[in-house]
N, C-alpha and C positions, 0 to 999 in steps of 0.2 A: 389592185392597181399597181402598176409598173410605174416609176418617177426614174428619172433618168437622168446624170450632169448634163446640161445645156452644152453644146459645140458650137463654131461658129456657122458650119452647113444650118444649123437651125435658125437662123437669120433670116433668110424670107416667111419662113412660117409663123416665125415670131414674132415678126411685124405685123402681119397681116392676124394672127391670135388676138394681138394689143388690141389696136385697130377695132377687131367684131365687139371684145370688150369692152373696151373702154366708148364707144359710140354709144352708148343711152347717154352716157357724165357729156359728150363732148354735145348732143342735142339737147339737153338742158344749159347748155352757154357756160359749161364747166371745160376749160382750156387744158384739162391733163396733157402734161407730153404724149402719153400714148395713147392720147385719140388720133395725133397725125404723123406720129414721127419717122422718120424714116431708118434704112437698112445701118447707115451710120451710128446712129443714135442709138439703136437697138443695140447693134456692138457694145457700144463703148457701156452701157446704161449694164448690160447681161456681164460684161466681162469684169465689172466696178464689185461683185462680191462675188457668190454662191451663189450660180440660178439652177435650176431644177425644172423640169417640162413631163407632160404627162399624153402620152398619144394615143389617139384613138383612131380607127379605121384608116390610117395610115395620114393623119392629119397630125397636129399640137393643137387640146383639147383645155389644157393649161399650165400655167407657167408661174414661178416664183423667183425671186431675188432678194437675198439677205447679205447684207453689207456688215463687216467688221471689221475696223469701223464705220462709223457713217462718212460718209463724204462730207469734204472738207466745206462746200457751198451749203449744206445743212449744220454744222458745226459751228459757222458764226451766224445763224440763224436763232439758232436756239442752245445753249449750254445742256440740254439733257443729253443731243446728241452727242455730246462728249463727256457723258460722265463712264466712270471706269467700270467695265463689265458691260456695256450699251451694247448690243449689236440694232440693226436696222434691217425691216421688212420694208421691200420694195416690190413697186411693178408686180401685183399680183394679177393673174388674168384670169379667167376660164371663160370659156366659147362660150354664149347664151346659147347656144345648145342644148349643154354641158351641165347645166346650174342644175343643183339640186340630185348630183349624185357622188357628194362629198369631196370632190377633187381638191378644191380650197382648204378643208381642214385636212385633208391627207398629209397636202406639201406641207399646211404651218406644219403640223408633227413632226417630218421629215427635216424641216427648218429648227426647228425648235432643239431636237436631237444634234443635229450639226451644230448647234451657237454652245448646245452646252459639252460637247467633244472638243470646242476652240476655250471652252472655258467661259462664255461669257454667263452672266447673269444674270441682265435682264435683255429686252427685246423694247423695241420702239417703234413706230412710224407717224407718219402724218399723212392727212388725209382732208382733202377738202370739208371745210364743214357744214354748207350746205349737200352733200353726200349723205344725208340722213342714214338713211339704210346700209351705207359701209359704217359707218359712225355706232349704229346699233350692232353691226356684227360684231367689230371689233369690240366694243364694251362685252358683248355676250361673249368675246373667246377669253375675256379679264382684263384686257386692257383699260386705265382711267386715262380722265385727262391729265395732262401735264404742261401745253403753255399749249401756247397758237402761235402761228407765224405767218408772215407773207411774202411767199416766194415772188422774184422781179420776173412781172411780165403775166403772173395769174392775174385772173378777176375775181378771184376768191380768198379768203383766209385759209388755211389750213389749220386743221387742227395735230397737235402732236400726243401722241398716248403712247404710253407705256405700259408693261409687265413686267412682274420677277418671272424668269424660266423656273420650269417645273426641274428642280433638283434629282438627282437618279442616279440609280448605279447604270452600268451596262445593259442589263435586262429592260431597261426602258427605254432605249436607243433603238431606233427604227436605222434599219438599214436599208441606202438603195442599189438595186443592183446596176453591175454596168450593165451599157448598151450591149443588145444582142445577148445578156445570160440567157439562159433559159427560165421555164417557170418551174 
């Protein structure tokens, strides 16, 4: 699997990525921004850390974003977002396509290798906590709990979890190629 820096040309695809994702959470009465957000919002949301896209048959198949640090509206939310060495996993997607051919654990690897290249130390996000099923993924990639919060304008808690990153020399750093290398 080829993972790729996000641009902003990736903007319509990456709406419409969200979008196919995030629609089971937003038909369960779960308000993620990206069950609706728009071409805007995807900008600003993609260009707020490190996002990473993974294409398939000439579509965005999936998509990640990791912030360091976390943004400022999650930072007085919760104090883990700002403890020292934090980075933040965001806006994960893949195409229900797509599920279940590792593309999700590819990027964290690929995410995971980048936080610990910036130096950080651990990883966090939050996550709706009726999401049962992202709640079980993230526990099964190590993530625990760590608080709960309530973002203005959900109808949900969220739940916040964290990890320590897996420590490494270089030989455990996953590299991504740029756009257009070859294989």
């Amino acid at each position: 699997m080829d993972a790729r820096a996000f641009t902003p040309a990736d903007v319509p695809q990456l709406t419409s990525l969200l979008h196919r994702a995030y629609a089971e959470l937003g038909d369960a009465g779960l308000n993620f921004t990206a069950v609706d957000q728009d071409d805007v919002t995807t900008l600003r949301r993609a260009s707020g850390g490190k996002t990473w896209v993974v294409e398939r048959d000439g579509a965005l198949a999936a998509a990640m974003t990791i912030s360091w640090p976390a943004e400022a509206a999650l930072q007085e939310l919760t104090p883990v977002a700002d403890a020292p060495g934090m980075a933040w996993l965001n806006q994960l997607a893949v195409d229900p396509e797509r599920r279940g051919e590792g593309l999700a654990s590819r990027l964290r690897d690929i995410g995971y290798a980048w936080c610990v290249e910036q130096g950080a130390t651990h990883i966090g996000l939050d996550t709706a906590l009726p999401a049962e099923h992202l709640v079980r993924m993230y526990t099964a990639w190590g993530f625990g709990q760590a608080d709960t919060v309530q973002w203005p304008g959900k109808r949900y808690r969220s739940i916040v979890m964290t990890r320590e990153l897996p420590a490494g020399g270089a030989e455990q750093l996953v590299r991504v190629r740029p756009r257009g290398a070859g294989r």
